[in-house]
C-alpha positions as CSV (number, residue, x, y, z in Angstrom):
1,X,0.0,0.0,0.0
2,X,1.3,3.4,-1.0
3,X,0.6,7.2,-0.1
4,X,2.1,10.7,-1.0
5,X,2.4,13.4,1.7
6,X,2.7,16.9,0.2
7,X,4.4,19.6,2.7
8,X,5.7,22.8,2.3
9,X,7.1,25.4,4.1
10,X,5.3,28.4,3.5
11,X,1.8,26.4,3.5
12,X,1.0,27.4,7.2
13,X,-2.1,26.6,8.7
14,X,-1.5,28.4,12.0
15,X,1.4,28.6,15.0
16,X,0.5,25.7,17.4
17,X,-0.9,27.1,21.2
18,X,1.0,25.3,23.6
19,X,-1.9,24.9,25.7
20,X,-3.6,22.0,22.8
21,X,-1.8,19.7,25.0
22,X,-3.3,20.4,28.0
23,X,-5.0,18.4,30.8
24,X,-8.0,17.9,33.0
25,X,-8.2,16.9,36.6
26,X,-11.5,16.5,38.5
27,X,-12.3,15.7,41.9
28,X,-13.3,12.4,40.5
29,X,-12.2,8.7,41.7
30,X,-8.9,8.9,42.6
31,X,-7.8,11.7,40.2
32,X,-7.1,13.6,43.3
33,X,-7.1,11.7,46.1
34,X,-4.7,8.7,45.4
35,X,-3.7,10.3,42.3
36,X,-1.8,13.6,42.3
37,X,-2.5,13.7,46.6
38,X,-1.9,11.0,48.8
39,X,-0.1,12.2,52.0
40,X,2.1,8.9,53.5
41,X,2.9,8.1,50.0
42,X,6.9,7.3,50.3
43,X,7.3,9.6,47.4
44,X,4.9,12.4,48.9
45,X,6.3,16.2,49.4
46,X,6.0,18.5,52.4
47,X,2.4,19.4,51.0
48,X,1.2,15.8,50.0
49,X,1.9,15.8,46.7
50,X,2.8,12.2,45.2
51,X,6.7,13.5,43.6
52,X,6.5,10.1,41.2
53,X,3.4,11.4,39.4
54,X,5.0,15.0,39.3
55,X,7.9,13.7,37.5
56,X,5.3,11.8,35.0
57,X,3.5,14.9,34.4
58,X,6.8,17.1,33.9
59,X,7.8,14.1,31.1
60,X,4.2,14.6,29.4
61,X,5.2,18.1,29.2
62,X,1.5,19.6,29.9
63,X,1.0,23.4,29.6
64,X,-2.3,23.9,31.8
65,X,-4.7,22.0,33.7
66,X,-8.5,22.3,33.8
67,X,-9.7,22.5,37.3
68,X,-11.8,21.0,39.3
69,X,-14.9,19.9,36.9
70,X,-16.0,18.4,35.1
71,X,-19.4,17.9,36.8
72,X,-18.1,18.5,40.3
73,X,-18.3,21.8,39.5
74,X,-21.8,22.5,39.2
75,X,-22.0,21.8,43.0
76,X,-18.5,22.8,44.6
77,X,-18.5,25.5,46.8
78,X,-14.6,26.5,46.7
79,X,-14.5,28.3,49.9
80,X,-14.5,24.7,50.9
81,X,-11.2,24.1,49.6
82,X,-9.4,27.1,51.2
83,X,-7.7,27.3,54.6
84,X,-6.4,25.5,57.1
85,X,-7.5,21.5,56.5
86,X,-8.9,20.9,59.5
87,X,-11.3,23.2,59.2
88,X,-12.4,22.1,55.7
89,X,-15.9,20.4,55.8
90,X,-16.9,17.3,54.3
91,X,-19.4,17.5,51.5
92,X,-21.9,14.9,50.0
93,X,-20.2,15.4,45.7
94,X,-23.6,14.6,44.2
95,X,-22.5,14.5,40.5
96,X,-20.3,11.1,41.5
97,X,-22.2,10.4,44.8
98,X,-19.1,10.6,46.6
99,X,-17.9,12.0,49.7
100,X,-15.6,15.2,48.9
101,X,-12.8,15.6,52.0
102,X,-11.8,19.5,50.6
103,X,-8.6,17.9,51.5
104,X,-7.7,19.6,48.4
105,X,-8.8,22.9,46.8
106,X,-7.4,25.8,45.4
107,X,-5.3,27.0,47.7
108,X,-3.5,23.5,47.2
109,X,-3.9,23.0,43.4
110,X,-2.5,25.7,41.8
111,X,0.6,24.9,44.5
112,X,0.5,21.4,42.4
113,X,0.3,23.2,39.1
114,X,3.8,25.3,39.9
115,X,5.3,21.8,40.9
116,X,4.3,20.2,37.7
117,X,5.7,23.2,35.5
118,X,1.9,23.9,34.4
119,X,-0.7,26.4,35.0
120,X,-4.3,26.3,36.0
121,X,-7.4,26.5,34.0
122,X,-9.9,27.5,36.4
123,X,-13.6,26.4,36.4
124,X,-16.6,28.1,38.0
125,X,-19.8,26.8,39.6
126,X,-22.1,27.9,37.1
127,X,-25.4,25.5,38.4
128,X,-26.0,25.9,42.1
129,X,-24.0,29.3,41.9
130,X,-23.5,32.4,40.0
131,X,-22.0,35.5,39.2
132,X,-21.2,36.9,42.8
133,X,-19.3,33.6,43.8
134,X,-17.3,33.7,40.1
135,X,-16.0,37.5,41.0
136,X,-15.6,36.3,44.7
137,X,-13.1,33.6,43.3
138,X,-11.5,35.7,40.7
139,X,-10.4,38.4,43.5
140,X,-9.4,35.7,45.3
141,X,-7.0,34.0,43.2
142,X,-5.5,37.3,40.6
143,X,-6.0,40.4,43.3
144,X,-3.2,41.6,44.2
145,X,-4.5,43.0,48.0
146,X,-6.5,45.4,50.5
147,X,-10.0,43.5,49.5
148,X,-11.7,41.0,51.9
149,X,-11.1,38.1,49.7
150,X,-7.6,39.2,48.1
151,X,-6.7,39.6,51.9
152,X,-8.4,36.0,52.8
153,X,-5.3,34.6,50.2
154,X,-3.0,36.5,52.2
155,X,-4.2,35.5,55.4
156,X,-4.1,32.0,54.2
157,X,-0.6,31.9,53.6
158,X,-0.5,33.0,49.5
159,X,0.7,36.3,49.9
160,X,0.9,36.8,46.0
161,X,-1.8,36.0,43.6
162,X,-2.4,33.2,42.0
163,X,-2.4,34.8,38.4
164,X,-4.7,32.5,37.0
165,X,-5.6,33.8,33.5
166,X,-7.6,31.3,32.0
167,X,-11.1,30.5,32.9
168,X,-14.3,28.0,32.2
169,X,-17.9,29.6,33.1
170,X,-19.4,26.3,34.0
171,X,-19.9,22.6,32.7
172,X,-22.0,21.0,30.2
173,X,-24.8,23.0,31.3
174,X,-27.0,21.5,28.3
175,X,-26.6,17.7,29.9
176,X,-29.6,16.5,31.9
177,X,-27.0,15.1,34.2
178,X,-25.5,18.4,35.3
179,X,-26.4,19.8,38.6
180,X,-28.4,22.1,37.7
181,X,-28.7,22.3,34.2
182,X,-29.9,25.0,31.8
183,X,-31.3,26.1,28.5
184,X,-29.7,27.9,26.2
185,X,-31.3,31.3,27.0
186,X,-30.8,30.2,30.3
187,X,-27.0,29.5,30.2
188,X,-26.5,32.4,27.7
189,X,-27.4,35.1,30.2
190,X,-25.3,33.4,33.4
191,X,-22.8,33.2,31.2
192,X,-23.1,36.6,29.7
193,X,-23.2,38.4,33.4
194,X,-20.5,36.2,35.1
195,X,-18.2,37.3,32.1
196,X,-19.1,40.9,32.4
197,X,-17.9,40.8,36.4
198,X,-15.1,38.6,36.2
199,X,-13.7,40.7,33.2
200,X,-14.2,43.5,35.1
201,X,-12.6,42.8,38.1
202,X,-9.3,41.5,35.9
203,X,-9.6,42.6,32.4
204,X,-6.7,40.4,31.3
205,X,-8.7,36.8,31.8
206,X,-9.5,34.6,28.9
207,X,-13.0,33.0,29.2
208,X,-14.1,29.9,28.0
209,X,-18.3,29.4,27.6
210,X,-20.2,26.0,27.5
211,X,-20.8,24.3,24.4
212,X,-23.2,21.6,24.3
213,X,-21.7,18.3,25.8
214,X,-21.6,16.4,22.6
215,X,-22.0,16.4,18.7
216,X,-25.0,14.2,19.2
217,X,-27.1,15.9,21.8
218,X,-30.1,17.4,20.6
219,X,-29.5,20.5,21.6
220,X,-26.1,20.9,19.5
221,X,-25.7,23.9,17.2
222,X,-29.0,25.7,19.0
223,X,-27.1,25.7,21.8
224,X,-23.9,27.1,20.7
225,X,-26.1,29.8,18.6
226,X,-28.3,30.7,21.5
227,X,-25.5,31.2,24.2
228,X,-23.3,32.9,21.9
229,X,-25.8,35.2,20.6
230,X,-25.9,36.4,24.5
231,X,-22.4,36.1,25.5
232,X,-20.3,36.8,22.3
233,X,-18.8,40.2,23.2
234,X,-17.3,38.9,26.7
235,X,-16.0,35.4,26.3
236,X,-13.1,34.1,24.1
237,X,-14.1,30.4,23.4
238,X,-16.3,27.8,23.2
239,X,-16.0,24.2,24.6
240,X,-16.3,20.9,22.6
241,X,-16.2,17.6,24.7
242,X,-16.8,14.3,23.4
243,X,-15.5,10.6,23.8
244,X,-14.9,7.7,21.9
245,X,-15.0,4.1,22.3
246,X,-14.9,0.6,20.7
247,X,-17.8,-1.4,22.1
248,X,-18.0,-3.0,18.8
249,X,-14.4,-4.3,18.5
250,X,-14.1,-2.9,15.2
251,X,-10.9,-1.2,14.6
252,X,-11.6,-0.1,11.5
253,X,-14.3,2.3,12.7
254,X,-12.8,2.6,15.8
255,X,-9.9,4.5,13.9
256,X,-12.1,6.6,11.7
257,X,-13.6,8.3,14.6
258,X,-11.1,10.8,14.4
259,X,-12.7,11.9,11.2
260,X,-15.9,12.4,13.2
261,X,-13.8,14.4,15.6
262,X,-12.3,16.5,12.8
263,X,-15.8,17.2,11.5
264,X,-16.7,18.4,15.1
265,X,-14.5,21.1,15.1
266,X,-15.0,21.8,11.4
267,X,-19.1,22.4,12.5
268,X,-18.5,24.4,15.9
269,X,-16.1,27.1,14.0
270,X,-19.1,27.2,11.2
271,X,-20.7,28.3,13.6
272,X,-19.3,30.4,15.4
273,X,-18.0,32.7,12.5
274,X,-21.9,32.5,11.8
275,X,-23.0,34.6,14.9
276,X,-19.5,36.6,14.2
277,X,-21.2,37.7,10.7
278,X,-24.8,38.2,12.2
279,X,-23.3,40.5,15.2
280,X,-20.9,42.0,12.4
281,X,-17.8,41.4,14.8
282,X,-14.3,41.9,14.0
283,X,-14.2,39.0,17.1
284,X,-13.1,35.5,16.3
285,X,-14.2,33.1,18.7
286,X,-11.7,30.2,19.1
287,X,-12.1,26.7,20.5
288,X,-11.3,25.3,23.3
289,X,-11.5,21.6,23.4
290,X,-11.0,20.4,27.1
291,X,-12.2,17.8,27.1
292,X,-11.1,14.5,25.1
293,X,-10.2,11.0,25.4
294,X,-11.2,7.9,24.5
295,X,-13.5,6.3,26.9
296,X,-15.4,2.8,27.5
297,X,-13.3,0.0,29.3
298,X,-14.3,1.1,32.6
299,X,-18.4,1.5,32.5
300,X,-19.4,-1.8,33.8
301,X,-17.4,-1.4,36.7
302,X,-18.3,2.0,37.7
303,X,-21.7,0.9,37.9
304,X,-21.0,-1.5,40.7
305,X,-19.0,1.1,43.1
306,X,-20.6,2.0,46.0
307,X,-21.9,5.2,46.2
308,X,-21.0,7.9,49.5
309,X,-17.3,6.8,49.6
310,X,-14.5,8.6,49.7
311,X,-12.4,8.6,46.5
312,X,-13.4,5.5,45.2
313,X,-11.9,3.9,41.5
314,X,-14.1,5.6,39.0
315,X,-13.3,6.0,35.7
316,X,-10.1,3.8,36.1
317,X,-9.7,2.6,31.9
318,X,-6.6,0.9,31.5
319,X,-5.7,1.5,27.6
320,X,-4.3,-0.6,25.0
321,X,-2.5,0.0,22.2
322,X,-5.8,0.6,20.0
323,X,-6.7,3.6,22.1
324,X,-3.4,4.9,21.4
325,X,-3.5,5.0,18.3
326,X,-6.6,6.6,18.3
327,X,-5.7,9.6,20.1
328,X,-2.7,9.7,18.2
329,X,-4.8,10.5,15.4
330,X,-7.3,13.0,17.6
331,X,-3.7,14.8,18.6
332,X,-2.9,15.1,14.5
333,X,-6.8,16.4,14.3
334,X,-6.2,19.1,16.9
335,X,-2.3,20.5,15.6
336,X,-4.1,20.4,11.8
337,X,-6.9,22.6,13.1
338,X,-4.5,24.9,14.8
339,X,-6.2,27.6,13.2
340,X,-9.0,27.5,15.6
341,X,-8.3,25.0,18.4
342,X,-6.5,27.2,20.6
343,X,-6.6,24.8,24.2
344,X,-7.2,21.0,24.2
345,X,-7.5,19.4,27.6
346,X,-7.2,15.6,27.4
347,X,-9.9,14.3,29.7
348,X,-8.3,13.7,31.8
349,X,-4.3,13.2,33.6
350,X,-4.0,10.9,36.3
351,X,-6.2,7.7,37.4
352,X,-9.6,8.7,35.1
353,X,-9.2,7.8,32.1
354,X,-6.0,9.1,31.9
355,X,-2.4,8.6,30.8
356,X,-0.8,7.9,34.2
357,X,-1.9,5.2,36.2
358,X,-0.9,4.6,40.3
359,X,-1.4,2.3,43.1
360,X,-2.2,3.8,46.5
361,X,0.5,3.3,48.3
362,X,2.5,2.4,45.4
363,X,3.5,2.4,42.1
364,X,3.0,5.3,39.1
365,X,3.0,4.1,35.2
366,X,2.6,5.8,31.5
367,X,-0.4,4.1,30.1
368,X,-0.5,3.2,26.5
369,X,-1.7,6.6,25.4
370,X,0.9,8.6,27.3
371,X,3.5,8.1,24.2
372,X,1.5,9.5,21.5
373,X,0.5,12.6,24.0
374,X,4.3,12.9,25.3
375,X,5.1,13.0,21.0
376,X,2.6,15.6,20.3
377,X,3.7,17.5,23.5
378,X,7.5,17.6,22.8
379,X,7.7,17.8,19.0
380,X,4.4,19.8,17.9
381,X,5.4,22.8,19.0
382,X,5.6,25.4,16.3
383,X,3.7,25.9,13.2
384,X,1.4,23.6,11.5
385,X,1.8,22.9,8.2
386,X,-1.2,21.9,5.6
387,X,-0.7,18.1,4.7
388,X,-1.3,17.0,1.4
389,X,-1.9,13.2,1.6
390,X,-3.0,10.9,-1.7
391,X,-3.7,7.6,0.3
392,X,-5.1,4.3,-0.1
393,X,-8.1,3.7,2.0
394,X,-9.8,0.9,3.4
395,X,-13.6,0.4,3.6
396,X,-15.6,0.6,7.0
397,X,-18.3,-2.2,8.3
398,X,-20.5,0.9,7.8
399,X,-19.6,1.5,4.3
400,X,-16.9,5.0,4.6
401,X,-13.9,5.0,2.4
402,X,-11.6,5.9,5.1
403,X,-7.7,7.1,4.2
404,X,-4.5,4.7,5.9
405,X,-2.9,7.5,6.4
406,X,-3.4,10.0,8.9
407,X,-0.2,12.7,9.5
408,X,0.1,15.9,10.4
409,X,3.4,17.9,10.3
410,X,4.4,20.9,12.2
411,X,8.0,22.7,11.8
412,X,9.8,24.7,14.6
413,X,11.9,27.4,12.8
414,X,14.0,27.9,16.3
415,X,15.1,24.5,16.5
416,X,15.2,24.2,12.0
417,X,13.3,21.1,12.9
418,X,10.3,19.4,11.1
419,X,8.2,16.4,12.9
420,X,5.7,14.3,10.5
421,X,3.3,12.5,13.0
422,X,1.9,9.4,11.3
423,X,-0.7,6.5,11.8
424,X,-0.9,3.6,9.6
425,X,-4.8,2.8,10.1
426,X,-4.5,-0.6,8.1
427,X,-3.6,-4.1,8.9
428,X,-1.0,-4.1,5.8
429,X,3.0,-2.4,5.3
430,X,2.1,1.6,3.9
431,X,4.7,3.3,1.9
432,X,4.8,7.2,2.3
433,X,6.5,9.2,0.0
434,X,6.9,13.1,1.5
435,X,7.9,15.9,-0.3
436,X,9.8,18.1,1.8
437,X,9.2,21.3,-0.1
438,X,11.1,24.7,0.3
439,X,12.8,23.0,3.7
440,X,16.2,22.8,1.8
441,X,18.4,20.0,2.5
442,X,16.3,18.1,5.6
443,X,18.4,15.2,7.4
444,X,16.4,12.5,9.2
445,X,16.8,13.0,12.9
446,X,15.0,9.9,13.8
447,X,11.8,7.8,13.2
448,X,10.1,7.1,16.3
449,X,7.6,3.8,16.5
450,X,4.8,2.2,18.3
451,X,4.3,-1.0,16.1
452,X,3.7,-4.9,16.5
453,X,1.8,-4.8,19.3
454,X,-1.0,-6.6,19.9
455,X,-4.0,-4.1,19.4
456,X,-5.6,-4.8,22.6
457,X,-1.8,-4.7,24.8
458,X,-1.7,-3.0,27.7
459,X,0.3,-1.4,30.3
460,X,-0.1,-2.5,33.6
461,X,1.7,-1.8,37.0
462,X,3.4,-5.6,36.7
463,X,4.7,-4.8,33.5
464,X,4.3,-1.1,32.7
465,X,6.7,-1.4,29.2
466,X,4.1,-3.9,27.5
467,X,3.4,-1.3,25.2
468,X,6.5,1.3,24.8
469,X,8.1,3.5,21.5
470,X,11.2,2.7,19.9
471,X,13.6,3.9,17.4
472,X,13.7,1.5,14.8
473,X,11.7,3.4,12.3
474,X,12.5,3.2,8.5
475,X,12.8,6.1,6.3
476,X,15.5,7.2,3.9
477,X,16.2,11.1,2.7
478,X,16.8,12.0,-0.8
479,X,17.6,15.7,-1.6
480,X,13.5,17.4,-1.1
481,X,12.0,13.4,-0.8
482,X,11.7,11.1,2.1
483,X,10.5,7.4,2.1
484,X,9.3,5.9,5.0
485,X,7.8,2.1,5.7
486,X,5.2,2.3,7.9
487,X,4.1,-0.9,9.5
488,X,0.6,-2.2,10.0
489,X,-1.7,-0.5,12.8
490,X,1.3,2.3,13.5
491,X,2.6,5.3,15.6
492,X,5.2,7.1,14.0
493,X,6.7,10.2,14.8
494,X,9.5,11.0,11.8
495,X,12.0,13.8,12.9
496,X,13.8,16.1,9.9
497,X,16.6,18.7,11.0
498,X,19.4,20.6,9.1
């Protein structure tokens, strides 16, 4: 099987945002508690902090955070999670029916986020709350001092603030499970006044406003309309979420998904420029989509946990090497849309359905899909280029002519280095031809590989390599023209440098 990948220098589809490789933890499971937390831990800091998981963090090289829902928001009161601990009160969490300690809050977290080299994307309670507890937190965290909340950081040990600059106005406030959903009109007009205050107390915030939770909800595209049409002059993006899964066992349309994800953020920038041209704005809404992920493996046993516990193993998918190459291709959907996708948040970092994996009490690992993330992370940073591809395809159960290839390629003038991320989607050898125009006299640096494996290996804390990258790609450089072999069902990260 054969393709052609077309690149050029000067076709640029946008500088890459650093923060498309964010993250996403929740006080969910043990995300927290168990996960980045767990005081007694024989690699735990002064604070609590589990240092192994730091260091796992620090290698996936994540840019900012989303914090603390996710669903938990809709009901968190965060003057729960400020002060001393033993004054912190515990709290039925009713979107998990858990039992929330306030162990951690963000007092806490944002110490975390300066430990892990990231920042913090904060989140507001935008269902059982409202504006005054938004501006409340915003003076909290980014005022500098001389107001009773600015001076309640103080007092609680932060003497300088927080800084946090980026910030969500709620959760999925469309989804019947949310505490406390909304309509549209509804959502548009919380949204719309909680922007207006929080802007107002620190002009320099970025604001992100609640799409609908999913392509497929009924409400999608009204919903975005509707809340825009209310909010459009104060906030700076929209949310996508969605997740997918292979219930069927069919890796063929398994792997196509990412066209479905592609078409996602094609349809949510649609419309948004549309309410752009009916407001006449000179505004460009961007996207922000935080949250992503593959996710199925762990839904029978969620249903069997028992509810009003404290930190109990939700959302706990262990990946295989299927699911990594699926968000492989969702990271290569998200740098070839870097036009428009400014954040990303993969849903989400540690424990729920997430990249790093830990034991209480013991060991951390890199799941499956940590590599392809860690890849993107490291090497996509730069400009995106437009790919070109001519591909073979293979047919779907469903009847779509899907491609082989997926790439995406993105070149980082500081370093003069160019990175082609590639996924062989077929169960046969693919050759890919590149044309390395107006780049002048590439070398190969290395081709980087996830390959062989068995599609449903995993990583697990007994053996935590199962499933690991090498260096034994293939490709050969002539002059302006690279060939590289591409094996079966493939990750492939192919670095070019002077």
């Amino acid at each position: 099987m054969k393709a052609t990948l077309r690149l050029h220098k000067d076709n640029i589809i946008a500088p890459v945002d650093k923060r498309i490789f964010g993250s996403f933890i929740e006080h969910l499971g043990r995300a927290v508690y168990g996960g980045i937390y767990e005081p007694g831990h024989p690699t735990a800091d002064e604070e609590g902090f589990r240092k192994d998981v730091i260091e796992l963090v620090k290698e996936l090289d994540v840019p900012i955070v989303r914090y603390p829902g996710g669903n938990f928001v809709s009901g968190y009161n965060w003057e729960d999670g400020i002060g001393p601990r033993e004054n912190r009160p515990r709290r039925l969490e009713l979107a998990w029916k858990t039992i929330e300690t306030n162990e951690v809050g963000i007092d806490d977290f944002q110490s975390w986020a300066k430990k892990a080299n990231s920042e913090v994307m904060m989140a507001v309670n935008l269902g059982t709350r409202g504006p005054d507890e938004a501006r409340h937190l915003l003076e909290y965290c980014n005022f500098p001092g001389g107001t009773y909340y600015s001076d309640l950081r103080r007092k609680n040990g932060f003497e300088e603030p927080f800084n946090i600059k980026t910030w969500c106005l709620g959760n999925e406030m469309d989804g019947p499970w949310q505490i406390c959903a909304k309509t549209a009109d509804e959502y548009g007009r919380i949204a719309c006044e909680t922007a207006k205050l929080m802007k107002w107390v620190d002009p320099s915030v970025e604001l992100v406003a609640c799409g609908s939770s999913g392509l497929t909800m009924p409400t999608f595209g009204d919903w975005e309309r509707t809340v825009l049409d209310h909010c459009y002059d104060y906030v700076d993006y929209i949310s996508l979420h969605t997740y997918y899964d292979n219930v069927a066992n069919d890796i063929g349309e398994f792997l196509a998904k990412s066209l479905d994800f592609e078409t996602f953020i094609k349809s949510v920038a649609a419309i948004c420029d549309s309410v752009k041209a009916k407001k006449h704005s000179n505004k460009t809404i961007n996207l922000s989509f935080d949250e992503w992920n593959v996710w199925y493996h762990s839904k029978d046993a969620d249903e069997k946990i028992e509810p009003w516990t404290v930190a109990p193993p939700q959302l706990e998918d262990v990946y295989n090497f299927e699911d990594a190459l699926l968000v492989g291709c969702m990271l290569m959907t998200l740098l070839r849309n870097a036009d428009r996708v400014k954040m990303a948040c993969l849903a989400q970092l540690v424990n729920v359905i997430a990249p790093i994996m830990t034991e209480n009490g013991g060991k951390a690992w890199a799941q499956t899909i940590f590599y392809p993330f860690m890849h993107a992370s490291h090497y996509g940073r730069g400009v995106s280029l437009e790919t070109r591809v001519d591909s073979d395809c293979y047919q779907t159960t469903s009847g779509r002519e899907v491609p082989c290839l997926e790439t995406a390629a993105v070149w980082n003038e500081e370093k003069g280095e160019l990175t082609v991320f590639a996924v062989n989607k077929a169960d046969q050898p693919l050759e890919m031809e590149t044309a390395l125009g107006g780049f002048g006299g590439l070398k190969l640096i290395e081709h980087i590989t996830m390959q062989g494996y068995d599609l449903k290996a995993e990583n697990t804390a007994a053996h935590p390599d199962n499933v690991v990258p090498h260096k034994d790609g293939a490709t050969a450089v002539e002059g302006e023209k690279a060939v590289s072999a591409l094996q079966p069902y493939s990750w492939n990260v192919i670095r070019f440098g002077k």
